[in-house]
C-alpha positions as a Python dict, from the first residue, in 0.01 Angstrom:
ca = {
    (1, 'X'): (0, 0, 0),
    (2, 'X'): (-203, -304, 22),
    (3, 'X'): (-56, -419, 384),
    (4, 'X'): (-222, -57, 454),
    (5, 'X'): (-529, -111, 349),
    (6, 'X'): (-562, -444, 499),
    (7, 'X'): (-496, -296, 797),
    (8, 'X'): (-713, -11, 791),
    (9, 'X'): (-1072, -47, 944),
    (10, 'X'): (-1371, -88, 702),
    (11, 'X'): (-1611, 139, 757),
    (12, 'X'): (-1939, -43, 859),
    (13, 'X'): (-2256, 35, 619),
    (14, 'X'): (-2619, 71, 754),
    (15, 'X'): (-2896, 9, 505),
    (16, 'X'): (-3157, 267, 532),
    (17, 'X'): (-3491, 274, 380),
    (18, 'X'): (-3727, 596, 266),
    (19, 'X'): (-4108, 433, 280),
    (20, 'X'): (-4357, 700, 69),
    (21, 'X'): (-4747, 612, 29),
    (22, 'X'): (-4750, 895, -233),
    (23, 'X'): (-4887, 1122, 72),
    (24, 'X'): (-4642, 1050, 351),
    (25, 'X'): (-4281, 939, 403),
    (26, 'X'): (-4115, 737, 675),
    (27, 'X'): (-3738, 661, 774),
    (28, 'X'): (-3699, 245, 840),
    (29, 'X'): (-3433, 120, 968),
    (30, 'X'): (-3272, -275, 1112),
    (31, 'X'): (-3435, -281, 1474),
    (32, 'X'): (-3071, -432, 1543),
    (33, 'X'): (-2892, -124, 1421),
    (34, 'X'): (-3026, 117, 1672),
    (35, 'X'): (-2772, 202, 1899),
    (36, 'X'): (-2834, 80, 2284),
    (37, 'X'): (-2844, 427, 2392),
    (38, 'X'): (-3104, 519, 2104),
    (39, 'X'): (-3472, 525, 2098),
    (40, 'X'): (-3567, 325, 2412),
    (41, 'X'): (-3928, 277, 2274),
    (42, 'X'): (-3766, 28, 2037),
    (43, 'X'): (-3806, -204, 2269),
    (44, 'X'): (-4165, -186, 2251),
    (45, 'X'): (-4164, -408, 2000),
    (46, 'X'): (-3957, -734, 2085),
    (47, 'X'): (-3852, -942, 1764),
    (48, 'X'): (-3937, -691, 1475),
    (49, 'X'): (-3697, -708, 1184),
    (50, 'X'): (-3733, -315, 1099),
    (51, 'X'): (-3864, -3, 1252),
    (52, 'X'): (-4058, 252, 1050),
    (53, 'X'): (-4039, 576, 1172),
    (54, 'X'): (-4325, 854, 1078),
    (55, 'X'): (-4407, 1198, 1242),
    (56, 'X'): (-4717, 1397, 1192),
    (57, 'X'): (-5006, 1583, 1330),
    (58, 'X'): (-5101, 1509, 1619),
    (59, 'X'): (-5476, 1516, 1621),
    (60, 'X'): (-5498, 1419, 1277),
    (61, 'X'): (-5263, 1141, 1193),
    (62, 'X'): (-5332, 867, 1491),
    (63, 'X'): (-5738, 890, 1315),
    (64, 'X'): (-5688, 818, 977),
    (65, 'X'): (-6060, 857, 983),
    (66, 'X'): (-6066, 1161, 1129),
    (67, 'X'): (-6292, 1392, 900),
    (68, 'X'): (-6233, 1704, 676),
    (69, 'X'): (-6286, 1884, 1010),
    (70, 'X'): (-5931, 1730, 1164),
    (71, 'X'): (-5763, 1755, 778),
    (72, 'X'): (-5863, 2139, 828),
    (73, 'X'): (-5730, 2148, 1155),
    (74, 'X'): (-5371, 1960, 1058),
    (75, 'X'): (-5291, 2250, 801),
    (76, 'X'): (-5258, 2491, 1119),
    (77, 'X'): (-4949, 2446, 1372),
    (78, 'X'): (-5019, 2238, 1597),
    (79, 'X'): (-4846, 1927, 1832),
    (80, 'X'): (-4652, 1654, 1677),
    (81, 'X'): (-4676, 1267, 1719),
    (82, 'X'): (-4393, 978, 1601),
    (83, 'X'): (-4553, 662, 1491),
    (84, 'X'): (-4339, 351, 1499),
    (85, 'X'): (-4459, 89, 1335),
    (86, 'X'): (-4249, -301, 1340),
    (87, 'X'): (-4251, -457, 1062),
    (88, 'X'): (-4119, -836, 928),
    (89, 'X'): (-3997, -736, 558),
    (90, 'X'): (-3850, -381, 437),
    (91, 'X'): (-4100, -169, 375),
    (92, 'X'): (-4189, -247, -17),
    (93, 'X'): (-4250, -587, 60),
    (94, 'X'): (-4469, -548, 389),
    (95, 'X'): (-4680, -291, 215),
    (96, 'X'): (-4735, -378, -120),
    (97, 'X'): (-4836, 7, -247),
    (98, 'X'): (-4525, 220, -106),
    (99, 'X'): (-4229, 264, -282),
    (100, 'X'): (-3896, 281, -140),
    (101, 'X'): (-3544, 432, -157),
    (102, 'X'): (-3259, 214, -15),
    (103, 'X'): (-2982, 460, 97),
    (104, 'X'): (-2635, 297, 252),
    (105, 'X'): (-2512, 486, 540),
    (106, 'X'): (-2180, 523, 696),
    (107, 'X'): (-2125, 457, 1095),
    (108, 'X'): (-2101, 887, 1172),
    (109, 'X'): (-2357, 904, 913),
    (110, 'X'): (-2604, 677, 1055),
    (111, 'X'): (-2524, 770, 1409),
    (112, 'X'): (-2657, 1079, 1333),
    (113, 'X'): (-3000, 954, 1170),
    (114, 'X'): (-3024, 759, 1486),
    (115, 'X'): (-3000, 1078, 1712),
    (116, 'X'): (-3213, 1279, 1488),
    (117, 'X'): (-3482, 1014, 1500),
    (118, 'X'): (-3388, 972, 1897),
    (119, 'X'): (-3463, 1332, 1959),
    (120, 'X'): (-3810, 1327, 1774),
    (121, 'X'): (-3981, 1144, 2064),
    (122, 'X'): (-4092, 1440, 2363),
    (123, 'X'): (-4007, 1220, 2627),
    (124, 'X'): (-4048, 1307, 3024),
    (125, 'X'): (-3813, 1086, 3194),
    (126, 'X'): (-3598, 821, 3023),
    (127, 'X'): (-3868, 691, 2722),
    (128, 'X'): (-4211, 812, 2593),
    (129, 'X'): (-4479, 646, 2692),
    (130, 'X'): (-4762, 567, 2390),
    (131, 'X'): (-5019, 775, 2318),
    (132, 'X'): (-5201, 592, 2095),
    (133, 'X'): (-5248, 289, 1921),
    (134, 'X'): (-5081, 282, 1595),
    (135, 'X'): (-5208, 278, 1226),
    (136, 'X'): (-5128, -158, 1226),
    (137, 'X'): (-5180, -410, 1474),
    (138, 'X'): (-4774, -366, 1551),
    (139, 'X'): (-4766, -14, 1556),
    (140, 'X'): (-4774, 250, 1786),
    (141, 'X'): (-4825, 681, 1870),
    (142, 'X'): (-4587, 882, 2101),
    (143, 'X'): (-4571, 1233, 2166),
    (144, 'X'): (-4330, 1433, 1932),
    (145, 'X'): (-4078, 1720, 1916),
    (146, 'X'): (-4181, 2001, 1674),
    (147, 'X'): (-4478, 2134, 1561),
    (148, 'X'): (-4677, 1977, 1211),
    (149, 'X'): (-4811, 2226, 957),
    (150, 'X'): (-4854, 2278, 595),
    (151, 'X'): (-4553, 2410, 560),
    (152, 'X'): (-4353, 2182, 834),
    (153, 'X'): (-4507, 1838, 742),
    (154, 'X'): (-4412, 1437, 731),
    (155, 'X'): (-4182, 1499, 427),
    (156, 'X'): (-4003, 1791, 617),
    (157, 'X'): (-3956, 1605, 921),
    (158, 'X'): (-3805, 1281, 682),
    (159, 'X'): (-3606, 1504, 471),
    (160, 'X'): (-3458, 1726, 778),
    (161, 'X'): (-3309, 1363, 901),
    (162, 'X'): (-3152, 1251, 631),
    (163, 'X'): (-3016, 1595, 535),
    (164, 'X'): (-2908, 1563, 917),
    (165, 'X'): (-2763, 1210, 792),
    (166, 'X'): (-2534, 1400, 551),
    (167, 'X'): (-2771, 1268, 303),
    (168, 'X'): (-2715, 1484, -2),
    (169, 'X'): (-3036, 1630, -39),
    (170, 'X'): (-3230, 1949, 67),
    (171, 'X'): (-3522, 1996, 302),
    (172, 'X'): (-3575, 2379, 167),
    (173, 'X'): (-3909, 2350, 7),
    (174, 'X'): (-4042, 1992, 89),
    (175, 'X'): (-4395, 1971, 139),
    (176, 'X'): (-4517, 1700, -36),
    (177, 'X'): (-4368, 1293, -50),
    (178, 'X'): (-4267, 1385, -432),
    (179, 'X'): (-4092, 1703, -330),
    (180, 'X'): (-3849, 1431, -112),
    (181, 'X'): (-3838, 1124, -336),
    (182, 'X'): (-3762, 1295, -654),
    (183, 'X'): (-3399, 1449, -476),
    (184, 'X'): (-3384, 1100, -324),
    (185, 'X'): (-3441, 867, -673),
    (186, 'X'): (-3072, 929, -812),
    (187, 'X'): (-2930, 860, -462),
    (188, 'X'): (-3109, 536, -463),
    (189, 'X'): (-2801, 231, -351),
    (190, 'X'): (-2833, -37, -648),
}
């Protein structure tokens, strides 16, 4: 028994991170874990210890200054944009007000995160191009897959990936950051 299971391959882990602000969540992963056939735009950012990934409305979430006017607008269907943002430190100690859930995937596991994330970028041709300058000096817009409304929002898009992940959770229902982080809190790795 034990000459089989020193012979059997170990599994490799991926640590995962869930950012929230309270209002919006974001996926963050090892820049060095994405696969080399994975999210090209990754290389927009040369030397970053982790990637946050965040998806939103497109005409309101690139001005965080925006207005009511553009808040009105984002609760009506309307185009998506993916906002990748490098950062140095995981994301509870680069932004001192988020909390975060650390989540340990498998290989097939995070494969899968990594091609749900890779599809979220509308790409024509081989990468997206940016749109916009991002929310931090190391940050940046691209177009999106999928349409943002109140009832398909941040949290939906975060919660759809990890579900896609294998993630036990459910994205039936989740609207708000809580809606996500409360399923995710007991699944937090120690």
């Amino acid at each position: 028994f034990l000459a089989a299971m020193r012979g059997a391959a170990a599994e490799e882990v991926y640590t995962v991170y869930v950012s929230s602000n309270v209002w919006h969540t974001g996926i963050v992963i090892a820049a060095d874990d994405i696969p080399a056939d994975r999210i090209p735009e990754a290389a927009d950012f040369p030397g970053a210890a982790f990637l946050e990934f965040g998806w939103g409305d497109a005409d309101f979430y690139p001005k965080p200054d925006a207005g009511v006017f553009a808040a009105i607008g984002a609760a009506f269907p309307g185009p998506a944009v993916m906002h990748v943002a490098a950062l140095t430190a995981r994301p509870s100690i680069y932004f001192s007000d988020t909390e975060e859930i650390r989540l340990e995937l498998e290989e097939p596991e995070f494969a899968a995160l990594a091609g749900y994330l890779h599809e979220s970028f509308a790409r024509d041709g081989d990468r997206a191009e940016p749109v916009a300058p991002g929310l931090y000096a190391s940050s940046r817009f691209y177009p999106a897959t999928g349409r943002f409304s109140l009832t398909n929002t941040c949290n939906t898009w975060t919660a759809r990936g990890l579900e896609s992940a294998g993630v036990d959770i459910s994205s039936r229902g989740v609207q708000r950051a809580e809606d996500l982080m409360k399923q995710l809190r007991p699944l937090a790795a120690r």
